[in-house]
ROLUMKE-461939 format. One line per 5 residues: number of its first residue (from 0); their letters; for each residue x, y, z of N, C-alpha, C, CB. Coordinates in Angstrom, 2 decimals. Atoms other than C-alpha are relative to their C-alpha. Glycine has a CB too. Layout:
# residues N
NUM	a	X:Y:Z:X:Y:Z:X:Y:Z:X:Y:Z  ...
//
This chain:
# residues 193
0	xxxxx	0.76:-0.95:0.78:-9.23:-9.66:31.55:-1.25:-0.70:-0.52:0.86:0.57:-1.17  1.10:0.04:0.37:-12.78:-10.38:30.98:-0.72:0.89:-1.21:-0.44:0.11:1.02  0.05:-1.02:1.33:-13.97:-9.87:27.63:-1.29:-0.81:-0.66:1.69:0.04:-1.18  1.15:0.37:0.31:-17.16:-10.16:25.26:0.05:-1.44:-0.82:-0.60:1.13:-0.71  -0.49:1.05:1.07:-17.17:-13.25:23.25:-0.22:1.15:-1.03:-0.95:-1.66:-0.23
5	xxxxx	-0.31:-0.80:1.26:-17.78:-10.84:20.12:1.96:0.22:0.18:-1.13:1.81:0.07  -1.25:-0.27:0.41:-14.29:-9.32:21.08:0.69:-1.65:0.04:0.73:1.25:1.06  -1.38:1.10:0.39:-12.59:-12.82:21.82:-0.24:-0.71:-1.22:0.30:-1.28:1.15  0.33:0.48:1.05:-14.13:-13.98:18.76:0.92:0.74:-1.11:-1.44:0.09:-0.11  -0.76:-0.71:0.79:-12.86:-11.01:16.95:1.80:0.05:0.33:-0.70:1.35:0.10
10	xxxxx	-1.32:0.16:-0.04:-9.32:-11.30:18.27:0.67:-1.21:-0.26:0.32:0.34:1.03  -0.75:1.14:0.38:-8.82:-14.87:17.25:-0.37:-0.29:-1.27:-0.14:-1.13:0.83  -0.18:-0.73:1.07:-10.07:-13.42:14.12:1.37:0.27:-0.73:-0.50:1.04:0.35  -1.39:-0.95:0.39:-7.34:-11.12:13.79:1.36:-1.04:0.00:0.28:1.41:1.38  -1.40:1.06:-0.07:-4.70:-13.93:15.04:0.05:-0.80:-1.56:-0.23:-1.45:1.49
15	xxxxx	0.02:1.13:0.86:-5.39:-15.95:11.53:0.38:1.16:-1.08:-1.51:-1.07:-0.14  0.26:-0.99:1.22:-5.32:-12.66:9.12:1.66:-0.26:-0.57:-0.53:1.96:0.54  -1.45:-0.11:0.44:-2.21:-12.70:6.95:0.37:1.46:-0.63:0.28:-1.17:-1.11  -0.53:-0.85:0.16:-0.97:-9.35:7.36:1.08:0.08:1.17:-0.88:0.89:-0.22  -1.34:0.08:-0.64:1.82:-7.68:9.34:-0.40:0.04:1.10:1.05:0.95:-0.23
20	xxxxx	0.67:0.44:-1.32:1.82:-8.75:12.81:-0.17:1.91:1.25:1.50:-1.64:0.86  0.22:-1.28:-0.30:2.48:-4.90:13.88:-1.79:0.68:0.06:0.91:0.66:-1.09  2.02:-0.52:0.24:-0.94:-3.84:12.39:-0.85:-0.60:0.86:-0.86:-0.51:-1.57  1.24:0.62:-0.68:-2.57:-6.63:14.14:-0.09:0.74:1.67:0.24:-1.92:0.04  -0.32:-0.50:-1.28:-1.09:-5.28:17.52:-0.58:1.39:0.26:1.46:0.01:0.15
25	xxxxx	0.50:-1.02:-0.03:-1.98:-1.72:16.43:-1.12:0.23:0.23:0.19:0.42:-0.70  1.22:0.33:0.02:-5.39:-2.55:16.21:-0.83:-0.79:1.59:0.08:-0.90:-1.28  0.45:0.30:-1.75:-5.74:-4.24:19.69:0.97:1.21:1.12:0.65:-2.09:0.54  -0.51:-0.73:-1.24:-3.79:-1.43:21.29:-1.01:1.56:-0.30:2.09:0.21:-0.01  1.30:-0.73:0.35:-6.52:0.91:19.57:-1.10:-0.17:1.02:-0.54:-0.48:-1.36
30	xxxxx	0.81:0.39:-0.75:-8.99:-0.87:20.79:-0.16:-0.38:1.38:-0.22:-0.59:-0.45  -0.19:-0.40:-1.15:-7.60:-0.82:24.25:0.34:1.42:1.00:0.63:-0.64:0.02  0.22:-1.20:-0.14:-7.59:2.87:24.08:2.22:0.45:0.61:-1.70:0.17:1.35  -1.34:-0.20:0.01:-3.33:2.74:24.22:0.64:1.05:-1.25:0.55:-1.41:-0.08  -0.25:-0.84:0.78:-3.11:4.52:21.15:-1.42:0.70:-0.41:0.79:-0.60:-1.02
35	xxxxx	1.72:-0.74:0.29:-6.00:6.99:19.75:0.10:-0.55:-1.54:-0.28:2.28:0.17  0.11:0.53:1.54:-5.45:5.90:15.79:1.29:-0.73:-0.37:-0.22:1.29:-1.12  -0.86:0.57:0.39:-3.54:3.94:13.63:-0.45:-0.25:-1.68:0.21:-1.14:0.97  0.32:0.08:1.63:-3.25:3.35:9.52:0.60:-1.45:-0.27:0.87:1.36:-1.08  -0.51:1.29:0.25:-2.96:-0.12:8.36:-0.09:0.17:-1.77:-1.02:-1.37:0.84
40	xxxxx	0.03:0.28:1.40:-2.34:-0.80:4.42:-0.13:-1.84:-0.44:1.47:0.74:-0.58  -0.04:1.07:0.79:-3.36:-3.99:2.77:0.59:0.36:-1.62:-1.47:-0.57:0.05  -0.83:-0.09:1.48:-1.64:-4.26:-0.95:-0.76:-1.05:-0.71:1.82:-0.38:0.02  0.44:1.28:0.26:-2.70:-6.31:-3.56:1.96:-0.47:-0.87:-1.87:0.05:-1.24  -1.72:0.91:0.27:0.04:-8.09:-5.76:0.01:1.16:-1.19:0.15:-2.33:-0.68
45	xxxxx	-1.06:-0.87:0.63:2.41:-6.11:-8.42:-1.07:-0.65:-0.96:1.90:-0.14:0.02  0.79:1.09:1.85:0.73:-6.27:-12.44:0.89:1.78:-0.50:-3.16:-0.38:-0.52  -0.46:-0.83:1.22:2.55:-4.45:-15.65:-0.69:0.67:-0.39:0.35:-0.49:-1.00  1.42:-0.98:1.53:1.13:-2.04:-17.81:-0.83:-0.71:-1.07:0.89:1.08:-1.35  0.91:0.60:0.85:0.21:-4.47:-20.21:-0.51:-1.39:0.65:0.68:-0.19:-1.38
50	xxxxx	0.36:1.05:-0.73:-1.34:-6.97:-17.47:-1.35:0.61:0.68:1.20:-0.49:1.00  1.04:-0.23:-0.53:-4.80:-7.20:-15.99:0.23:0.77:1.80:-0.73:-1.45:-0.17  -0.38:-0.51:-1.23:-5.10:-5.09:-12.90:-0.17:-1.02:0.96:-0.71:1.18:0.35  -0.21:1.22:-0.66:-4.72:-7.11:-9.95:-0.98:1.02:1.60:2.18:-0.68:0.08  1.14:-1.00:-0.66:-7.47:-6.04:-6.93:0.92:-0.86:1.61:-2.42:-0.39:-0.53
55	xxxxx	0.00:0.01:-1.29:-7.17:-6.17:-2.83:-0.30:-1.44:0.19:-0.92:0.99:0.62  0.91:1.59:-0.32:-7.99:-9.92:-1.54:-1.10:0.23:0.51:0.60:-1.10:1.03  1.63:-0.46:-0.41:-11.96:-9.00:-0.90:-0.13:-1.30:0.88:-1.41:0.17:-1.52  0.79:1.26:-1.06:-12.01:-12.46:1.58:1.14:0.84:1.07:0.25:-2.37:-0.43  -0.56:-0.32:-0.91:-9.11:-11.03:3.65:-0.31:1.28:0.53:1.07:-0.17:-0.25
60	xxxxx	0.16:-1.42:-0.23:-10.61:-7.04:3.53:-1.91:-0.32:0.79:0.23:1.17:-1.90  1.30:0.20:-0.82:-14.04:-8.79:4.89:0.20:-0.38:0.93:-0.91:-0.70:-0.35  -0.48:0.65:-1.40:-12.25:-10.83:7.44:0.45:1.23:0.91:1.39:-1.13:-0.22  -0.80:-1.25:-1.05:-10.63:-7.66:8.75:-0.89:0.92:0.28:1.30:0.91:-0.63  0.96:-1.20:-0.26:-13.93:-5.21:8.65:-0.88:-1.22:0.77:-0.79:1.04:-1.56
65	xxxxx	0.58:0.73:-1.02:-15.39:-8.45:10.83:0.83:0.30:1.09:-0.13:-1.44:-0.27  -0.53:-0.63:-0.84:-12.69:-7.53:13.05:-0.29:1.00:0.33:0.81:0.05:-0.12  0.24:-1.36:-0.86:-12.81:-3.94:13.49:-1.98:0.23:0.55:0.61:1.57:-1.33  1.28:-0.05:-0.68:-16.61:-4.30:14.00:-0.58:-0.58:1.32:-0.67:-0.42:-0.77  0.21:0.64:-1.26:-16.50:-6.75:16.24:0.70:0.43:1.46:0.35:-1.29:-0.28
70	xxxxx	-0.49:-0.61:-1.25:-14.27:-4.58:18.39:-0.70:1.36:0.05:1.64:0.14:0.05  0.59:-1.04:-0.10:-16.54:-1.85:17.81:0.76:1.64:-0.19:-0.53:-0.27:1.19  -1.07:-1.58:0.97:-13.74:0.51:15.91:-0.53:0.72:-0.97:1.37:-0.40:-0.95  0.29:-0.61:1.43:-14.23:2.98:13.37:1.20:-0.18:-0.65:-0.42:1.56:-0.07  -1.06:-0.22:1.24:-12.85:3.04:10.01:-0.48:0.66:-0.72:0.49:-1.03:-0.79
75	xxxxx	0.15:-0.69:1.08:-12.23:4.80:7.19:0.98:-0.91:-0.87:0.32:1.57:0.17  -1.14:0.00:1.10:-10.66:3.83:3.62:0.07:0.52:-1.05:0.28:-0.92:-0.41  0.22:-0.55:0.93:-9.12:4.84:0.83:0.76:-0.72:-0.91:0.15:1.22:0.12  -0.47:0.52:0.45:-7.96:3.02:-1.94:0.98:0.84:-1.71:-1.02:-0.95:0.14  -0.97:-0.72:0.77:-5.00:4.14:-4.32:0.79:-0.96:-0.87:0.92:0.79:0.91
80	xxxxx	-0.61:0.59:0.94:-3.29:2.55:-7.35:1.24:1.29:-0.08:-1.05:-0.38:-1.37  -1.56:-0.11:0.30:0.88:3.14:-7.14:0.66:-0.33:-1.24:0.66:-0.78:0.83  -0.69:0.48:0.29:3.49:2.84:-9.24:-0.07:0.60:-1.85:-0.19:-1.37:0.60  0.55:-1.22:1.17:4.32:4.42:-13.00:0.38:-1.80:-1.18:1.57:2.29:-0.34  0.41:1.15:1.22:5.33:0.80:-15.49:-0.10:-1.40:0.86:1.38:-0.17:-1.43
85	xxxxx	0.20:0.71:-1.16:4.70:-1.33:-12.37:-0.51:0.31:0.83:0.72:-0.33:0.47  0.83:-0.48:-0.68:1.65:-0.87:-10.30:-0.49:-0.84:1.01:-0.83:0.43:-0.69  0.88:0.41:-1.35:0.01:-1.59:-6.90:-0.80:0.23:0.33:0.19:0.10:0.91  1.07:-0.54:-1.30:-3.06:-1.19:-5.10:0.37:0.15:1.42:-1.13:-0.93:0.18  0.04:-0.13:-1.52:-3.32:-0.11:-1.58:-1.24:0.30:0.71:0.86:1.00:0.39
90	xxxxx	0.67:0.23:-0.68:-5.86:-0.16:0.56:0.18:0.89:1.26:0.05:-1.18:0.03  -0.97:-0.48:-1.19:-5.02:2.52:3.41:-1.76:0.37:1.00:1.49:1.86:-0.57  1.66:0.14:-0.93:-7.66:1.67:6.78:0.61:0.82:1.00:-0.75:-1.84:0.73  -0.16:-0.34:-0.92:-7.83:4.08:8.93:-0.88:-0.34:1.32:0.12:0.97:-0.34  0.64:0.27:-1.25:-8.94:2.97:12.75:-0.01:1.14:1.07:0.63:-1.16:0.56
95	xxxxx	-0.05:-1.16:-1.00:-9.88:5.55:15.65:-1.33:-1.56:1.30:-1.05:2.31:-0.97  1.65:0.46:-0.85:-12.40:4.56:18.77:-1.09:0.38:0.05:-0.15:0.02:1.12  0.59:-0.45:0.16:-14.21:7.07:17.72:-0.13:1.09:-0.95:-0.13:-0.02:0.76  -0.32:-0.39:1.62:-15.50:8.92:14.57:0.75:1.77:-0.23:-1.84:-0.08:-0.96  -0.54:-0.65:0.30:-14.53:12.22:15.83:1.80:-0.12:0.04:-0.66:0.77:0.53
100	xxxxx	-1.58:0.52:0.47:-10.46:10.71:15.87:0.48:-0.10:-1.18:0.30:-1.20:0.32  -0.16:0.39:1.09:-11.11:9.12:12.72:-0.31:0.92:-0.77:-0.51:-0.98:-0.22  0.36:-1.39:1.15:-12.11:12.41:10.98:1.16:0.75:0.30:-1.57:1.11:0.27  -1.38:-0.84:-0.14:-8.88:14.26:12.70:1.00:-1.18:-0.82:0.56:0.37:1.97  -1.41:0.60:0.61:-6.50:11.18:11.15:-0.28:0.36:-1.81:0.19:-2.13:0.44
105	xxxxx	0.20:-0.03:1.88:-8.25:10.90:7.54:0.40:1.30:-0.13:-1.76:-0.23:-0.83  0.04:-2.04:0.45:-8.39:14.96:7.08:1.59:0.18:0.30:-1.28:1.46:1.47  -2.11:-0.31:-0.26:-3.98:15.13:8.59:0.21:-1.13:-1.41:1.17:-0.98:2.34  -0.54:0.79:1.48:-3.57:12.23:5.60:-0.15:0.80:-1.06:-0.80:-1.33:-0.45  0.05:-0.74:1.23:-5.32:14.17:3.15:0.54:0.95:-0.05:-0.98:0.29:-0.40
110	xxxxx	-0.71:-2.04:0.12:-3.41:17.63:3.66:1.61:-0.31:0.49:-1.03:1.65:1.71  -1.37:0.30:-0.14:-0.15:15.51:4.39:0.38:0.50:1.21:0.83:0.51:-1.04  -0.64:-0.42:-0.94:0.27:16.75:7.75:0.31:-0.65:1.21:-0.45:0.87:0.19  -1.14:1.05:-0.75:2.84:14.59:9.33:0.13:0.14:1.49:1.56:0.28:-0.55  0.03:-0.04:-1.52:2.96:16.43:12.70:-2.00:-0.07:0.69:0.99:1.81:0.44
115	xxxxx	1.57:0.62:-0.57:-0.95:15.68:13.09:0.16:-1.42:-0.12:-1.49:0.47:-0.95  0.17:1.43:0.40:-0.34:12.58:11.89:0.72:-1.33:0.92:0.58:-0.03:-1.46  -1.09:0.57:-1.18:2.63:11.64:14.54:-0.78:0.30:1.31:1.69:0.90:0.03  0.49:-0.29:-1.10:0.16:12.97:17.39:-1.26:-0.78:0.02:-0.10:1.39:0.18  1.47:0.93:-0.40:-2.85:11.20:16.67:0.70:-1.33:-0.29:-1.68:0.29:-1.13
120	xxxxx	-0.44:1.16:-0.21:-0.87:7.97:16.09:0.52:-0.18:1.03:0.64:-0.36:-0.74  -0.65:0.33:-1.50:0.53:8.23:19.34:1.32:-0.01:0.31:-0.29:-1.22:0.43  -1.21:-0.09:0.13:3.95:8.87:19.02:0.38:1.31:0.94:0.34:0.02:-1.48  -0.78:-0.72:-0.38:6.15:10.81:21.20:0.03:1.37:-0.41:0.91:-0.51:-0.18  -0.13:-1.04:0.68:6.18:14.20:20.61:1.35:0.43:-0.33:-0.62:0.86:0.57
125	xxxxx	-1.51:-0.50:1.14:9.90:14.79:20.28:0.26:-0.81:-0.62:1.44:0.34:0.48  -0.18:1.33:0.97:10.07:11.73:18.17:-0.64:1.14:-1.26:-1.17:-1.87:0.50  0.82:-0.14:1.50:7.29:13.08:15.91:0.87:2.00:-0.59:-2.62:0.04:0.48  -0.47:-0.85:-0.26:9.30:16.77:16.58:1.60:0.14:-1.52:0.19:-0.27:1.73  -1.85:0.53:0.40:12.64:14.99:15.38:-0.16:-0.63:-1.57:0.82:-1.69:1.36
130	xxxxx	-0.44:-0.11:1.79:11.31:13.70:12.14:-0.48:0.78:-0.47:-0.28:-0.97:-0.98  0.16:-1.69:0.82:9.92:17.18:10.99:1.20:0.61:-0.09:-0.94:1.21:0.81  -1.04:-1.15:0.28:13.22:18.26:11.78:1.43:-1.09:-0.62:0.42:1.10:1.81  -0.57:1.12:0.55:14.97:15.07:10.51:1.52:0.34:0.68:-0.16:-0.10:-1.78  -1.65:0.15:-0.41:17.39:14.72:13.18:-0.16:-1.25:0.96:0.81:1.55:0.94
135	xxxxx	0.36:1.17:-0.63:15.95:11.36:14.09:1.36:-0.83:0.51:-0.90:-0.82:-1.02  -0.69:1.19:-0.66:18.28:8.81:15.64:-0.13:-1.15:-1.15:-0.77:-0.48:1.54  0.08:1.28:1.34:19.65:5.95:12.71:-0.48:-1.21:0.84:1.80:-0.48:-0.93  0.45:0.70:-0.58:17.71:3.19:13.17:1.26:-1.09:0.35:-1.17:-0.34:-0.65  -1.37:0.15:-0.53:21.01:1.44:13.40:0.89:-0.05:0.92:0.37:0.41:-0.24
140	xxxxx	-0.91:-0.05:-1.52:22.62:2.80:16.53:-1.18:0.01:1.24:1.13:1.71:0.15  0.74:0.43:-1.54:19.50:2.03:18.56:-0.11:-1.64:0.58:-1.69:0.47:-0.13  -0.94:0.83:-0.31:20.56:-0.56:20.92:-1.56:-1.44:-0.31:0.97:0.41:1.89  1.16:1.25:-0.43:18.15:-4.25:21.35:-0.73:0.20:1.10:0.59:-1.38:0.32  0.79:0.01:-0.98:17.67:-3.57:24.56:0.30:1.36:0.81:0.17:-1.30:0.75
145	xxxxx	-0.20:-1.38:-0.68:17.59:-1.00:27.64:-0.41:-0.62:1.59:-1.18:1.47:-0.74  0.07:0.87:-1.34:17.55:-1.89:31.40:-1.60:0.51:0.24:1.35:0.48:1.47  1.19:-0.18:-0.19:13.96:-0.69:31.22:-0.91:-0.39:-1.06:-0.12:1.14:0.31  0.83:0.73:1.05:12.70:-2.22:28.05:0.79:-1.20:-0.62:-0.43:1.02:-1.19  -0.35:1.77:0.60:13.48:-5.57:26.76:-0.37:-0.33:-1.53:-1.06:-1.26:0.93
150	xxxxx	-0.18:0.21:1.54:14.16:-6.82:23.24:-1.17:0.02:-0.71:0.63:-1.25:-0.36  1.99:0.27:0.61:10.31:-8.05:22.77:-0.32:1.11:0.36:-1.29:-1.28:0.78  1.55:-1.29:-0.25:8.92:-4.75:23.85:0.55:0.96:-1.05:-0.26:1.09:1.98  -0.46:-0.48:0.60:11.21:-3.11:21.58:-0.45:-0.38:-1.77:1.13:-0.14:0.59  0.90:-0.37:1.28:9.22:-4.72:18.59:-1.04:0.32:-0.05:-0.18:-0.70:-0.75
155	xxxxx	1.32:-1.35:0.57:6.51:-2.56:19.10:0.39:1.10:0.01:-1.34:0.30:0.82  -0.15:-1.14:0.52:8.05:0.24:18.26:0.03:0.14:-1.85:1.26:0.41:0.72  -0.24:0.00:1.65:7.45:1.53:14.72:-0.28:1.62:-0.22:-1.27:-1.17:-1.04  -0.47:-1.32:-0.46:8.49:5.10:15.15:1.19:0.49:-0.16:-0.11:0.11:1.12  -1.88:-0.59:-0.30:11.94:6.96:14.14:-0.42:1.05:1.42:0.98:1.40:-1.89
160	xxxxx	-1.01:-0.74:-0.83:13.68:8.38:17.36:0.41:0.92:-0.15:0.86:-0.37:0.18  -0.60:-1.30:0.46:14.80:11.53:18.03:1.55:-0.12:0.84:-1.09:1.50:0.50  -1.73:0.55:-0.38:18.82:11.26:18.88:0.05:0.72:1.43:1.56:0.73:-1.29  0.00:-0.13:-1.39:18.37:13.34:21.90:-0.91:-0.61:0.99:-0.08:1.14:0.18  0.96:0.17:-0.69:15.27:11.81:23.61:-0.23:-1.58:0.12:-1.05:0.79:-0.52
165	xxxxx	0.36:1.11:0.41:15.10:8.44:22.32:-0.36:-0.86:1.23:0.98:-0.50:-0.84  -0.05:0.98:-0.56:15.27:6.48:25.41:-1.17:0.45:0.95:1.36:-0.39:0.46  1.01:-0.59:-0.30:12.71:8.45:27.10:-1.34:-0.35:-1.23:0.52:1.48:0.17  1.56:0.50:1.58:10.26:7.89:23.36:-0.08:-1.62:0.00:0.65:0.50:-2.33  0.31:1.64:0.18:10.41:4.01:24.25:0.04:-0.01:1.21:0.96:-1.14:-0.79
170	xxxxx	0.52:0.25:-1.06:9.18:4.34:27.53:-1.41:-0.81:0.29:0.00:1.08:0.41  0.62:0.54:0.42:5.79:3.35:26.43:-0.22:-1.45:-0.69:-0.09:0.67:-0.32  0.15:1.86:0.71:6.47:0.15:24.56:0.25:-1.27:1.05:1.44:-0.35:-1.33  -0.13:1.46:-1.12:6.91:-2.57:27.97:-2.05:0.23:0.04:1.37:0.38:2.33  1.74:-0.22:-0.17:2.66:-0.85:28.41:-0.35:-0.71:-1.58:-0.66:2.15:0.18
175	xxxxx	0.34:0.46:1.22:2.16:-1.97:24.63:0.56:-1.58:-0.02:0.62:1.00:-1.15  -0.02:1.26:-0.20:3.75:-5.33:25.03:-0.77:-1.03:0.75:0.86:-0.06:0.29  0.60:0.20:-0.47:2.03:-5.88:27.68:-1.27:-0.31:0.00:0.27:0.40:0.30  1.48:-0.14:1.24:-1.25:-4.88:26.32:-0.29:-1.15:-0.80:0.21:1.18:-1.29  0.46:0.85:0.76:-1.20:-7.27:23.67:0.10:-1.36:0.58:0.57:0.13:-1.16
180	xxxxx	0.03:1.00:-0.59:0.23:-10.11:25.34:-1.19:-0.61:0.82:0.90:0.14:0.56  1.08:0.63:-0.88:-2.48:-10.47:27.74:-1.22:0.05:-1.07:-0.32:0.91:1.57  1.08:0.16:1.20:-5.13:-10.05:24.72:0.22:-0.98:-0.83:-0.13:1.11:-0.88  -0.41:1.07:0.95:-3.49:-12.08:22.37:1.66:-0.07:0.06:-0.59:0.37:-1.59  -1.05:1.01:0.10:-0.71:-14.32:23.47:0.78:-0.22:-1.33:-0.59:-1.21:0.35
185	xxxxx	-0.12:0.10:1.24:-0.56:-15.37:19.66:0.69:1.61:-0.28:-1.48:-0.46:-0.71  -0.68:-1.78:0.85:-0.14:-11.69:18.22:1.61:0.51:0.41:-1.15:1.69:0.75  -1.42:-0.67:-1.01:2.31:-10.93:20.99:1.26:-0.74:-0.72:-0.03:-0.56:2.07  -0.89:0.93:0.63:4.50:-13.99:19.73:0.48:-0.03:-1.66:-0.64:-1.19:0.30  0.05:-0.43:1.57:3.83:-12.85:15.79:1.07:0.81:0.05:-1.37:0.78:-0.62
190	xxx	-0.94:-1.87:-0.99:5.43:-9.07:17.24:1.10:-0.85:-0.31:-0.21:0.71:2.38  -1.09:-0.14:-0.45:8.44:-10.50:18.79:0.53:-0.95:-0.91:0.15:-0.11:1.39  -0.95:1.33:0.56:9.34:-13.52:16.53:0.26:-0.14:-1.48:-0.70:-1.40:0.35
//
């Protein structure tokens, strides 16, 4: 795979960021046009009611908008303070490849609508079907592996199952392992380990 230095710059970027290694994956399978959007959350740290608020890490939220630029993503954010005598920030980035995506994900967040929100993230439709109708599959009785997907491809899934379909809704994840692996070796190894 032949690639710009901007992006390999920006993907060995992303390999150093200390967030969850999922997100990082989400974000190069974005940007490989494998998924159409994805929502990443940075947090900052926990503070009391009677404690100074506590903010986003502004060196790690610049390191990461050097990323998505350098892969030439859109974003959106929005930032939200949690929590009622114990509070959080969040940080919620939305990524698309393009701004009309990123205007269909932000606008399904803001109006809460979960089955827009399961279709533009890329999810299965009887998956995203199965948790509107919450007859998902416990994450529990889904097995490690499958004679067509393998343990490592099975941590890129981050998706409830629907109990009838399931093995069919992780058909996709050996193409997403794949994906990243050959982009970032590193990330791939974050994923599975």
């Amino acid at each position: 795979m032949t690639q710009s230095k901007e992006v390999t710059e920006a993907v060995k970027t992303l390999e150093t960021i200390d967030m969850l290694s999922i997100d990082k994956a989400w974000i190069l399978l974005v940007f490989g046009g494998l998924k159409p959007t994805a929502l990443l959350v940075l947090e900052s740290g926990i503070w009391a009611n009677d404690e100074a608020e506590k903010q986003i890490n502004p060196e790690k939220w610049r390191t990461l908008q050097s990323v998505l630029e350098g892969l030439k993503l859109e974003y959106s954010t929005k930032t939200d303070v949690i929590g009622i005598n114990k509070h959080m920030r969040t940080l919620s980035i939305f990524i698309a490849k393009d701004k009309k995506l990123l205007k269909k994900v932000v606008n399904a967040h803001a109006h809460d609508d979960e089955e827009s929100l399961g279709k533009l993230f890329g999810f299965p439709a009887t998956a995203v079907q199965a948790y509107l109708e919450s007859t998902c599959l416990d994450p529990s009785e889904l097995p490690e592996s499958t004679a067509d997907v393998s343990a490592e491809d099975m941590c890129f899934l981050n998706h409830r199952l629907s109990r009838s379909n399931w093995m069919e809704e992780i058909n996709y994840l050996p193409a997403y392992a794949k994906y990243v692996k050959k982009l970032s070796p590193i990330i791939y190894e974050q994923c599975v380990n």
